[in-house]
Structures are given as C-alpha cells and as structure tokens.
DRENMAR-688141 format. One record per residue (C-alpha): y, x, z. Coordinates in steps of 0.001 Angstrom, whole numbers, plus 524288, in hexadecimal, padded with zeros to 5 digits. Layout:
REM residues N
c2;c1;c3
Y;X;Z
...
This chain:
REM residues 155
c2;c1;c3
170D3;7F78F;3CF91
16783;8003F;3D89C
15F19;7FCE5;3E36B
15DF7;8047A;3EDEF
15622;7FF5B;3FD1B
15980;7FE63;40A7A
14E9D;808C4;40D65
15330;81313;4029E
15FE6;81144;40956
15C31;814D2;416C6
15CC1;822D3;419B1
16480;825DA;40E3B
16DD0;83170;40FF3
17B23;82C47;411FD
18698;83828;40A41
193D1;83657;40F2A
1A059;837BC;4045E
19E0E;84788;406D9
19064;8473B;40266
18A9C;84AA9;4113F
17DFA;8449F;41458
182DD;83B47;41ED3
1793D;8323B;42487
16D8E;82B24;41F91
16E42;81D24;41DFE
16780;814BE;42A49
16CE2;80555;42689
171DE;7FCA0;41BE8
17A04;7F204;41F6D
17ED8;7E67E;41974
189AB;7E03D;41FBB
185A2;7D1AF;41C63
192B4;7CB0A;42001
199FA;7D381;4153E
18DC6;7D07E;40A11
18087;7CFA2;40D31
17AEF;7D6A9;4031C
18287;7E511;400B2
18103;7EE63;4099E
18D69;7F25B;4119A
18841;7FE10;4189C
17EC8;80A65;41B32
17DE8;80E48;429E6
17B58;81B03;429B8
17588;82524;4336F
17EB1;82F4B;4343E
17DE2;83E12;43FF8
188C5;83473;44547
182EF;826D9;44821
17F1F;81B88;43CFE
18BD3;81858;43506
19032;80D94;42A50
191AC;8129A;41D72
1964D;8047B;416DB
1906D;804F0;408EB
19F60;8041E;403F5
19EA8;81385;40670
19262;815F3;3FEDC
192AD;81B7D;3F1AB
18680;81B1C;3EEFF
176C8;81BFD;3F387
170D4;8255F;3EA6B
168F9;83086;3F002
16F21;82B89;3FE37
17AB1;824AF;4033A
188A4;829F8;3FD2B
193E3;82677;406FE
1A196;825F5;4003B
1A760;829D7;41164
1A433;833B2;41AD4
199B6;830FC;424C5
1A5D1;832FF;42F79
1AB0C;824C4;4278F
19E5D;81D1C;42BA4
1A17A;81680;43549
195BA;81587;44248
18C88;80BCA;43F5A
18D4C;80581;44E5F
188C7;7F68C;44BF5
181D9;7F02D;440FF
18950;7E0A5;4443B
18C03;7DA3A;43654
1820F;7E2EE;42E42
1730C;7E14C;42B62
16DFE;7EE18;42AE1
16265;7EBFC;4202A
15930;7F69F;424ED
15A71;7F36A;433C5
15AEE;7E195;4315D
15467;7E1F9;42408
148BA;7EC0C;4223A
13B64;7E9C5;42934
13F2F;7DC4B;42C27
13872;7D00F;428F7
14254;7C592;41E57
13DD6;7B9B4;416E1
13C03;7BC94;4091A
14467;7B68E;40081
13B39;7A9EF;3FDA0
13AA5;7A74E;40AFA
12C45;7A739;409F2
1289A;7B2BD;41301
12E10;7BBC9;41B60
12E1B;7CBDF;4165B
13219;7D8D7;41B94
13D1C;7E0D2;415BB
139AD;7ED2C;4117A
14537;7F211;40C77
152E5;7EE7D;4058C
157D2;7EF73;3F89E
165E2;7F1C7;3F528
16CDE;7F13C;3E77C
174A6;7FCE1;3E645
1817E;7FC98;3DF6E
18D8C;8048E;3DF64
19C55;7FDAB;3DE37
1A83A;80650;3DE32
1A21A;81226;3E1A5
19A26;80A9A;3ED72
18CF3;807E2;3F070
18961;7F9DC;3EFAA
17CDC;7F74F;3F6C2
176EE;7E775;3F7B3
16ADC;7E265;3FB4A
161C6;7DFC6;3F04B
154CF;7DA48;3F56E
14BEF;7DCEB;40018
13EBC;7E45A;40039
1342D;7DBD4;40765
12925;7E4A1;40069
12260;7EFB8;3FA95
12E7F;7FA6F;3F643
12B45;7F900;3E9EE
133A2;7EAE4;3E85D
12A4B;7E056;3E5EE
1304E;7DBB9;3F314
13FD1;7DD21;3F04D
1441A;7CF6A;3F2F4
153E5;7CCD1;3F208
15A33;7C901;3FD73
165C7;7C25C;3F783
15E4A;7B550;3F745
159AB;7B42A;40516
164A2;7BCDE;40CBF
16F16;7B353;406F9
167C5;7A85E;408B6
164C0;7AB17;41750
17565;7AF9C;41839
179DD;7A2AA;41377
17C37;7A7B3;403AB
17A26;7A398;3F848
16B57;7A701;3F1CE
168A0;7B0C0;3E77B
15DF0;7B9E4;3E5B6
14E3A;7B7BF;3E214
C-alpha cells in the first residue's frame, strides 16, 4: 500500500476521462458521517468555479489526479456542510497528540493509497506534527475515534 500527503496532493493537476488538464486540486474532504477515515472527495479549482470530484471517480493519483468523468460532470462545489476539509480544519492548526500529554501543530497529512475496482481509495494514515522527514507521523485512528465516540486502535 502507498503513501502519499495532504500537501503532495494539493496543487496536483486534476485529467478528466479525455486526458485534458482540468483543474488543480485546492481541498480534500472527508465526509465523516459516511466513514471518518477515507476520503470522499477532491474540490477542485477548475476556469469554471471549485467543483467536487468524489474520489469514486478517481482512477488513480500518479503523476496528478486521473478523473474517470468530464470536468462538465463535477458538480459546483457551493457549501462545504457535512465535510471536514483537511487542509482548510486540519493543517496549521494546533491538536493534542495522541498521549494527551501536549498539544502539537499539524504539519501535514498522510493518506494510504489503494486502488479497488479500478478506483482510488484514499484514508487517513497518521498525522505529521514534525520535521517532513516522519519522526513526527503519529496515527490518528487512536485519538480521532476516541474523541468521535469509537472504539480505540492505533499507537
């Protein structure tokens, strides 16, 4: 299974099903009433306004974002009610770390990428609270589920 972060992410060239360079990606969002760990969309910035481009329509992330519809099928990203948007609510702030010992400062997201039936899986691996080079990475599953009313797991 790859890894691949929130940071990479952003700004990645977003293809449509034609191969056109459509957008370039501005938010990932995870829908956390559906499951709070997989990411269920890209907004993307498109000559036409910010659009959804749910992750069921992404073939894959390799060298940018490969949509499996037309940019015309996104539809207009107007709202963000029901999603967390991880760069917007999730990078730059200040969480607990997972000991609840002291309080850190993301620095960036990791995902485990994953394909299934042709689609790109994306979920939420750990969180980067210091230097890029991962002696920070804690996972999240422990303290997001936890703090959401689930069961444990995690470090």
């Amino acid at each position: 299974m790859a890894t691949v972060s929130l940071t990479d992410l952003l700004g990645s060239t977003v293809y449509d099903v034609s191969g056109a360079a459509s957008g370039r990606v501005r938010e990932v969002a995870i829908a956390p009433q559906e499951d709070r760990t997989r990411v269920a969309s890209l907004i993307v910035k498109t000559s036409a306004g910010n659009r959804v481009l749910p992750l069921t329509a992404v073939s894959g992330i390799n060298g940018g974002v490969r949509a499996l519809t037309g940019a015309a099928d996104w539809t207009v990203a107007d709202g963000s009610e029901g999603l967390f948007l991880l760069s917007r609510d999730l990078l730059d702030q200040q969480v607990i770390d997972v000991h609840g010992r002291k309080v850190v400062r993301v620095n960036d997201v990791d995902f485990h990428h994953d394909s299934a039936q042709n689609r790109c899986v994306l979920r939420v691996g750990g969180v980067d609270v210091g230097a890029r080079g991962r002696p920070g990475c804690h996972r999240l599953s422990r303290t997001y589920h936890e703090d959401h009313g689930g069961a444990g797991g995690g470090d």
